[in-house]
TORKOL-467641 format. One record per residue (C-alpha): residue in three letters; x, y, z. Coordinates in steps of 0.001 Angstrom, whole numbers, padded with zeros to 6 digits, always signed. Layout:
ALAXYZ...
***
This chain:
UNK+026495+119006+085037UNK+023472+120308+083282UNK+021761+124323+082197UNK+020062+126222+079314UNK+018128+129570+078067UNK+015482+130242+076732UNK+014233+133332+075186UNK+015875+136481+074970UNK+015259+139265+077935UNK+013764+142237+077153UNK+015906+145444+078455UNK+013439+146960+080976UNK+012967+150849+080383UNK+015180+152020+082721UNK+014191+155666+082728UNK+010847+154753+084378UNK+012402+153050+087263UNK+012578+154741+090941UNK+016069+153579+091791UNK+017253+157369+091451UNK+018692+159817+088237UNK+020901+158291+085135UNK+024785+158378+086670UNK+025372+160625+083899UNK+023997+163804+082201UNK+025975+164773+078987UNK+024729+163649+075674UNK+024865+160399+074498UNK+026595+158510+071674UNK+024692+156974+068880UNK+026000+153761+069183UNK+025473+153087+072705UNK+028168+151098+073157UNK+030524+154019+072475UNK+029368+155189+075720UNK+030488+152425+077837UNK+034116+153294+079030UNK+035907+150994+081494UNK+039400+152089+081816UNK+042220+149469+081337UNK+043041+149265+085317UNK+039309+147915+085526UNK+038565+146010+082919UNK+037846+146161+079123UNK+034859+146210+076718UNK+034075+143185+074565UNK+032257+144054+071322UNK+030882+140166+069387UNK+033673+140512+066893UNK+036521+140215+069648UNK+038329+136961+070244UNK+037357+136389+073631UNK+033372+137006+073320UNK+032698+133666+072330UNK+034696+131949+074754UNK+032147+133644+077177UNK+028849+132444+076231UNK+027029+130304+078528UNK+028062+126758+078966UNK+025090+125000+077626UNK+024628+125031+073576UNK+021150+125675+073739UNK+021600+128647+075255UNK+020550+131445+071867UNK+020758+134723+073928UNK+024426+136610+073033UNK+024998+139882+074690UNK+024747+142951+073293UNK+028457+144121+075182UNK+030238+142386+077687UNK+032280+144604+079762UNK+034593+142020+081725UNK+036134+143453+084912UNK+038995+143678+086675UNK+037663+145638+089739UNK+034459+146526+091087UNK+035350+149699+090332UNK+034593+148413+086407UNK+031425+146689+087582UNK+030396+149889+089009UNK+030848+151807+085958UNK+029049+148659+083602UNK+026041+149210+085917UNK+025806+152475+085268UNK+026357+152642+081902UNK+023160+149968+081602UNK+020784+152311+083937UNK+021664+155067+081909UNK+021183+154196+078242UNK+018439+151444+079571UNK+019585+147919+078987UNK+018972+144482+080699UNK+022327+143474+082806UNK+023176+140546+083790UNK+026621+138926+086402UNK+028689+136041+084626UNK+031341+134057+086885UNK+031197+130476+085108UNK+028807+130950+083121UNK+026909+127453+084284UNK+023327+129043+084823UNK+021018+125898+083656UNK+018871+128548+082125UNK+021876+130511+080217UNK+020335+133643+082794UNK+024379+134647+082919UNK+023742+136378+079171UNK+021357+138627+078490UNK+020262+140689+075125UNK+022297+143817+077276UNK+025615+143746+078788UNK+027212+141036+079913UNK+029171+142058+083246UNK+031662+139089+083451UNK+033832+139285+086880UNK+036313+135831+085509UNK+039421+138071+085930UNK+038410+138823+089778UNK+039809+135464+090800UNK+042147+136089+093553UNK+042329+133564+096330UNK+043779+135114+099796UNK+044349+132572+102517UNK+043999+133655+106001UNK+045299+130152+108053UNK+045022+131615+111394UNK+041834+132540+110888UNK+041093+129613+109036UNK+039137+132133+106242UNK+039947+132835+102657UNK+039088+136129+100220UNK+037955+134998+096752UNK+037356+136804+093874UNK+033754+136507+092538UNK+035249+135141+089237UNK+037232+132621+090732UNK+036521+128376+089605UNK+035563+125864+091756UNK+038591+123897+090107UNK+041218+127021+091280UNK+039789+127215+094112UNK+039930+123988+095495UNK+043679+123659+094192UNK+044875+127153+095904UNK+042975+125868+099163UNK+045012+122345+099610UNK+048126+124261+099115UNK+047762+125498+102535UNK+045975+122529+103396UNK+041918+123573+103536UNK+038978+123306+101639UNK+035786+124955+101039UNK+032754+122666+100539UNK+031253+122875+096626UNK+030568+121188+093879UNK+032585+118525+091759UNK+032726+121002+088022UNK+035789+122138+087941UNK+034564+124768+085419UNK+031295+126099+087540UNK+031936+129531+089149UNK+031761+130118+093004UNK+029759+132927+092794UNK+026674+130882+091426UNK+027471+128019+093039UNK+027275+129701+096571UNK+024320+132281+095869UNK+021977+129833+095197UNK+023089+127307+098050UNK+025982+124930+096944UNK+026255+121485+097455UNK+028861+118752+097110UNK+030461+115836+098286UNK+031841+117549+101715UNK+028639+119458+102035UNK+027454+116627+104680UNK+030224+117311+107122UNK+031008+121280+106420UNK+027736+122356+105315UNK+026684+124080+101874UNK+029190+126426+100444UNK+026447+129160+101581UNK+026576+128046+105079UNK+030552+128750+105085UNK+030293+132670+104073UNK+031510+135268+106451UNK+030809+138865+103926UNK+030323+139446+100621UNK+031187+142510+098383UNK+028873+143567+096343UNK+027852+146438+093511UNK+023984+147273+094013UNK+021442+148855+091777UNK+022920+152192+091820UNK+026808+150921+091383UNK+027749+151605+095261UNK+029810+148960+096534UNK+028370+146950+099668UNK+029792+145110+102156UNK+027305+142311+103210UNK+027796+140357+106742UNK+026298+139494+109469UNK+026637+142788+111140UNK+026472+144942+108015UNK+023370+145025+105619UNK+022845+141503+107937UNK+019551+141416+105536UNK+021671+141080+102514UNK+023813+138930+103759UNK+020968+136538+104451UNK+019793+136490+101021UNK+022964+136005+099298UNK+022962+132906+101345UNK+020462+130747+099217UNK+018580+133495+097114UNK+020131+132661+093825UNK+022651+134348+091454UNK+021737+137870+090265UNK+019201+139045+092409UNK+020211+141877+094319UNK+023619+143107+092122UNK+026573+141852+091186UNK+029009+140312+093905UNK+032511+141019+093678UNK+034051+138828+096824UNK+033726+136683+099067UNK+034976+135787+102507UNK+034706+132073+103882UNK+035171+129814+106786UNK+037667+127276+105225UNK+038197+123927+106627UNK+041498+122090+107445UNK+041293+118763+105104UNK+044446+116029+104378UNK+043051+112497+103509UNK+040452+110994+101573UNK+038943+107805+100436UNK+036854+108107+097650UNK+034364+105190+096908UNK+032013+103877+094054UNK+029535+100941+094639UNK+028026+099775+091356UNK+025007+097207+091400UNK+023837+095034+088581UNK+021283+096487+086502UNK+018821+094155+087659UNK+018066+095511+091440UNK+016984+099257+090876UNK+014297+098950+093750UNK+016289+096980+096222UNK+019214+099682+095332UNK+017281+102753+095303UNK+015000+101947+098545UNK+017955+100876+100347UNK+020390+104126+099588UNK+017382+106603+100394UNK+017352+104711+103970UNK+021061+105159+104155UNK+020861+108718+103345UNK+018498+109767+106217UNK+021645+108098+109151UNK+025068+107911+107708UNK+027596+109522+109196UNK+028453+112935+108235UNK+031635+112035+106931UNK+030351+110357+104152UNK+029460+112175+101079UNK+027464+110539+098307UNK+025086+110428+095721UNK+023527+108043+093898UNK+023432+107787+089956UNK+020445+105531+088147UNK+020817+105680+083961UNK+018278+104487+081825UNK+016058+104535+078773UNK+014577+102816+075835UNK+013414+099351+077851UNK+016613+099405+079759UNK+018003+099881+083260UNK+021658+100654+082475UNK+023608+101886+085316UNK+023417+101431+089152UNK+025763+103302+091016UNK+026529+105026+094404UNK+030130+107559+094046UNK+031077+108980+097269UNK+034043+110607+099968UNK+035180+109644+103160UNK+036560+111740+105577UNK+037653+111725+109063UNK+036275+113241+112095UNK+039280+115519+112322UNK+041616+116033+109759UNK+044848+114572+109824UNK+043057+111091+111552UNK+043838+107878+109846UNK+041231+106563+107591UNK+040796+102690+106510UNK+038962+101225+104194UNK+037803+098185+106839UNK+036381+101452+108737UNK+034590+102613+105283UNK+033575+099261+104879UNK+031300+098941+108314UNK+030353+102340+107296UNK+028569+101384+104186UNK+027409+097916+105445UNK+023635+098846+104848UNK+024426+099197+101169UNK+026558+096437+100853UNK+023924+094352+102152UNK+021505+094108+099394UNK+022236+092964+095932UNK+025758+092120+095816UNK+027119+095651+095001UNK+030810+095659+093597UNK+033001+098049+095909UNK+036161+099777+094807UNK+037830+102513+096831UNK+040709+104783+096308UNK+042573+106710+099247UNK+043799+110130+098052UNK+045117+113226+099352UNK+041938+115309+099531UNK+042795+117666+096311UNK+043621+113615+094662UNK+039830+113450+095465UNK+038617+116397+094305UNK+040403+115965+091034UNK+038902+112724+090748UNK+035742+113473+091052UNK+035778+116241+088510UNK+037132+113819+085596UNK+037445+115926+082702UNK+036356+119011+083905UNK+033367+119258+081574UNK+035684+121194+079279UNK+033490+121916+076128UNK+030283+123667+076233UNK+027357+120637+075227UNK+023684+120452+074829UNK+021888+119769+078525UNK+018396+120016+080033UNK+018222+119539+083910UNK+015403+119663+086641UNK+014785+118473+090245UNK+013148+118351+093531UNK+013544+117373+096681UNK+012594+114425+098436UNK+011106+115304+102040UNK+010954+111530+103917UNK+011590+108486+101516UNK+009766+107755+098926UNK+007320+105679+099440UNK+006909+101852+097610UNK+004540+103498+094500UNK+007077+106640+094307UNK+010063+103594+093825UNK+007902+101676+091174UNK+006517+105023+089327UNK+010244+106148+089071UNK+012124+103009+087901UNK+008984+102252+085595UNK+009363+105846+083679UNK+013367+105849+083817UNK+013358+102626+081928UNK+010839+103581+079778UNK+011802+106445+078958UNK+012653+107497+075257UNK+015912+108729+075273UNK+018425+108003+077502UNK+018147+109870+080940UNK+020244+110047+083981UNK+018552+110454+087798UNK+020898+111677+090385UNK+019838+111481+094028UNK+022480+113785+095891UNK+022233+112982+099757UNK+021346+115695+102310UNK+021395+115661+106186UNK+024653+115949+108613UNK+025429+119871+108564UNK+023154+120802+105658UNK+019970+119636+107889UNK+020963+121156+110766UNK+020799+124646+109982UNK+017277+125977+110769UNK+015203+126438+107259UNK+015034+130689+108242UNK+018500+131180+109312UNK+019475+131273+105477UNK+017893+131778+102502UNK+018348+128069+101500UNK+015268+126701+102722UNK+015880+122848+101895UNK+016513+121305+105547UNK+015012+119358+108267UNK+013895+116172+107042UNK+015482+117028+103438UNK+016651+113694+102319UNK+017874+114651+099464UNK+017666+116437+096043UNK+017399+114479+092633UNK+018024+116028+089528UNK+016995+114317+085887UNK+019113+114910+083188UNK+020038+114248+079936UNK+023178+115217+077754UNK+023392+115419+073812UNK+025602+116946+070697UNK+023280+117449+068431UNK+020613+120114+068002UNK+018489+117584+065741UNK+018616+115843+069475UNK+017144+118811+071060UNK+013284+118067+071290UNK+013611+114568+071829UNK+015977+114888+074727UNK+014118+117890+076342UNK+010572+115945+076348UNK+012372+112475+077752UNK+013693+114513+080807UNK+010143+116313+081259UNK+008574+112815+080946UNK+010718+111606+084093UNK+009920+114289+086199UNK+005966+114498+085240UNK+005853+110594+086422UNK+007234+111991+089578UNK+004691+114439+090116UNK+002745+112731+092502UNK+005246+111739+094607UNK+007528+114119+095081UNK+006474+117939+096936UNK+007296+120070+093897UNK+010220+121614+094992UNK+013308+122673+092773UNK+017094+123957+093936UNK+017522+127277+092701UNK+021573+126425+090913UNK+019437+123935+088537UNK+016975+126876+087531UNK+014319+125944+085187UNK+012142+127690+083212UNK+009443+125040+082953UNK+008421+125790+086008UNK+005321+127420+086842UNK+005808+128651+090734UNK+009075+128761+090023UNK+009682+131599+093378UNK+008183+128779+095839UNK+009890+126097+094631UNK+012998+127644+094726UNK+012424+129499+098323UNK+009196+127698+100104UNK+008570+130220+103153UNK+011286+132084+102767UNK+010394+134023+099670UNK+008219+136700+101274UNK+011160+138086+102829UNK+013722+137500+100227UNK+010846+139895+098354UNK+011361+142303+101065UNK+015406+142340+100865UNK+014661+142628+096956UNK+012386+145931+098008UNK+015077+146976+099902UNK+018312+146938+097832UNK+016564+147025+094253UNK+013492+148775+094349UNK+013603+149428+090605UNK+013996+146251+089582UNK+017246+146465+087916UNK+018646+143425+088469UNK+015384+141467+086387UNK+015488+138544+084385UNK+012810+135638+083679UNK+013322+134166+087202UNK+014407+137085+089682UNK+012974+137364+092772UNK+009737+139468+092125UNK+009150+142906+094517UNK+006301+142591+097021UNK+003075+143327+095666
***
């Protein structure tokens, strides 16, 4: 899992926006925060001495920005009022679900506007959709699905929030044969600039409704629900090939060739550890589900499956069959329970990479200073197949997949050192790579940041931007700029 913040934001002067009149016209209170009232129906306000503001805080430790407020809501009725208690007395705002931004962008020096309690999940089965709270976990989510036996593709932190996780694309394991958990929305509700409550689909505010599919957390307000396609699910074989530490090219150029034709039932990504002189972990962790749910699945089946891997350097195979919330458990593990010190960035791989790309990357991942982690996370199946325009997710076509370095530590003393080793690995990358990033592993190093993130679809997410939030409201280091 990986994330982080930076430097504070600065509340924008509020006053001088053109997004229409302060909500409110009697005087105000000299603390400010004596003006924020969310009645107990909606929600309640969190001053820093109370018990639960801590527990709130973004997930990575080098995250230094704490909140002013944080006004956590029961309703978007108590969003609402949190928005306009921030345009009025003219402080930054910013949405927390999980609180996994890479960047720490889910606290700001204003109000925090945490929607955790929202976290109903409503199953339709005839339908085959499901209502869920803005605040729900992926972990919650995925266990309240099996009970009526479906599933909504995402990610493998049980902690992460689904409201980050599917604004800014979301991808996981069953992403390959259900598509990203953006591809699966039906409507979102969401509280805009001015605290109105939208309903976002493909027939209402269908603009907005394409950008929440892909244009990152935060952007255009503060989303209170969401409706999805869910998908019926039973079995699963989970799967973990492990090479010796000795054949990172033969491993690495052969699982980038098995990414571009496997079948879209498998799921997989590939893991390569190093550091310090060393090549210290080879591995390939992956799903296997059938065609239609409910068909028998076999491990002889799996095995033909994954023949091209199995072919090169003697790769030990273990597999375990599960029920499919068995699988998701197990590839959670822990949860990532404790908040930790991370720094994560990627890009995308567009083809293979070629024989020089292989070398340059092995050579700086076992060279590098401190231990560092690459993981390749396989596109194509139903992610690829979605045109790049239809969404705002623009990572398709001949996408092979995304890689993400990171690196994990507990100390602070570990900070620099840690920070510059993953840097290092993507800078030997440079020239071999396009210079793309996925928007859920935001990073601040980044210079065109809004292209990486959105390629040709950024001049319109501008215009949707323009169109719901012409005062910049919702603003923090990365939002989407307004047109020029």
């Amino acid at each position: 899992m990986p994330f982080l913040a930076k430097a504070s934001l600065k509340a924008p002067i509020l006053g001088s926006l053109n997004s229409g009149p302060p909500p409110r016209a009697r005087a105000l209170a000299a603390d400010p925060v004596d003006d924020l009232v969310v009645p107990a129906a909606d929600g309640k306000v969190l001053r820093p001495a109370a018990a639960e503001f801590d527990g709130l805080l973004p997930f990575n430790l080098r995250t230094t920005v704490r909140p002013l407020v944080i006004a956590q809501c029961r309703t978007a009725q108590g969003v609402s009022l949190a928005v306009q208690w921030a345009r009025q007395h003219g402080v930054a705002l910013c949405g927390h679900g999980g609180g996994h931004s890479y960047e720490g962008f889910s606290s700001c020096a204003g109000i925090m506007i945490d929607v955790r309690k929202m976290d109903a999940v409503v199953i339709d089965a005839a339908n085959q959709t499901a209502r869920i709270g803005a605040g729900a976990l992926l972990g919650d989510v995925a266990e309240k699905l099996f009970v009526k036996k479906f599933a909504l593709p995402a990610g493998t932190c049980k902690p992460v929030g689904i409201a980050g996780l599917t604004l800014g694309g979301g991808h996981g394991v069953s992403s390959r044969k259900f598509g990203l958990t953006a591809d699966n929305l039906l409507a979102a509700k969401i509280v805009d600039a001015t605290g109105a409550e939208l309903t976002a689909s493909a027939t209402q505010n269908a603009d907005l409704f394409w950008a929440l599919r892909g244009g990152g957390g935060g952007n255009f307000g503060i989303v209170t629900e969401f409706t999805f396609k869910i998908h019926p699910v039973d079995r699963a074989i989970a799967f973990r090939l492990v090479w010796p530490n000795n054949f990172p090219t033969a491993a690495l150029k052969k699982w980038q060739g098995f990414a571009q034709s496997a079948a879209d039932e498998l799921g997989f990504v590939l893991v390569m550890s190093g550091g310090q002189g060393h090549i210290t972990g080879i591995r390939c962790t992956g799903q296997y589900l059938p065609a239609v749910a409910g068909q028998t699945l076999t491990v002889s089946a799996l095995r033909t499956l994954l023949a091209p891997l199995l072919s090169v350097g003697n790769p030990t195979l273990t597999t375990r069959q599960f029920s499919y919330i068995e699988a998701a458990r197990y590839f959670a593990g822990n949860g990532d329970p404790n908040r930790v010190f991370f720094k994560g960035k990627s890009d995308y791989s567009i083809g293979a990479l070629t024989n020089d790309g292989v070398s340059a990357f092995i050579s700086a991942l076992r060279n590098s200073a401190s231990p560092v982690a690459a993981i390749f996370e396989a596109y194509g199946g139903a992610i690829n197949r979605v045109p790049e325009a239809d969404t705002a997710f623009p990572h398709r076509g001949d996408t092979r997949f995304c890689i993400q370095y990171f690196a994990e530590w507990s100390s602070s003393a570990a900070t620099n050192k840690n920070v510059a080793a993953v840097r290092a690995l993507d800078a030997a990358m440079r020239p071999h790579l396009p210079g793309f990033s996925y928007v859920n592993y935001i990073d601040l190093d980044l210079t065109d940041w809004a292209n990486a993130y959105y390629k040709a679809n950024l001049p319109r997410l501008q215009a949707v931007k323009q169109q719901y939030d012409p005062g910049n409201v919702f603003h923090f280091a990365q939002s989407i700029p307004l047109p020029v």
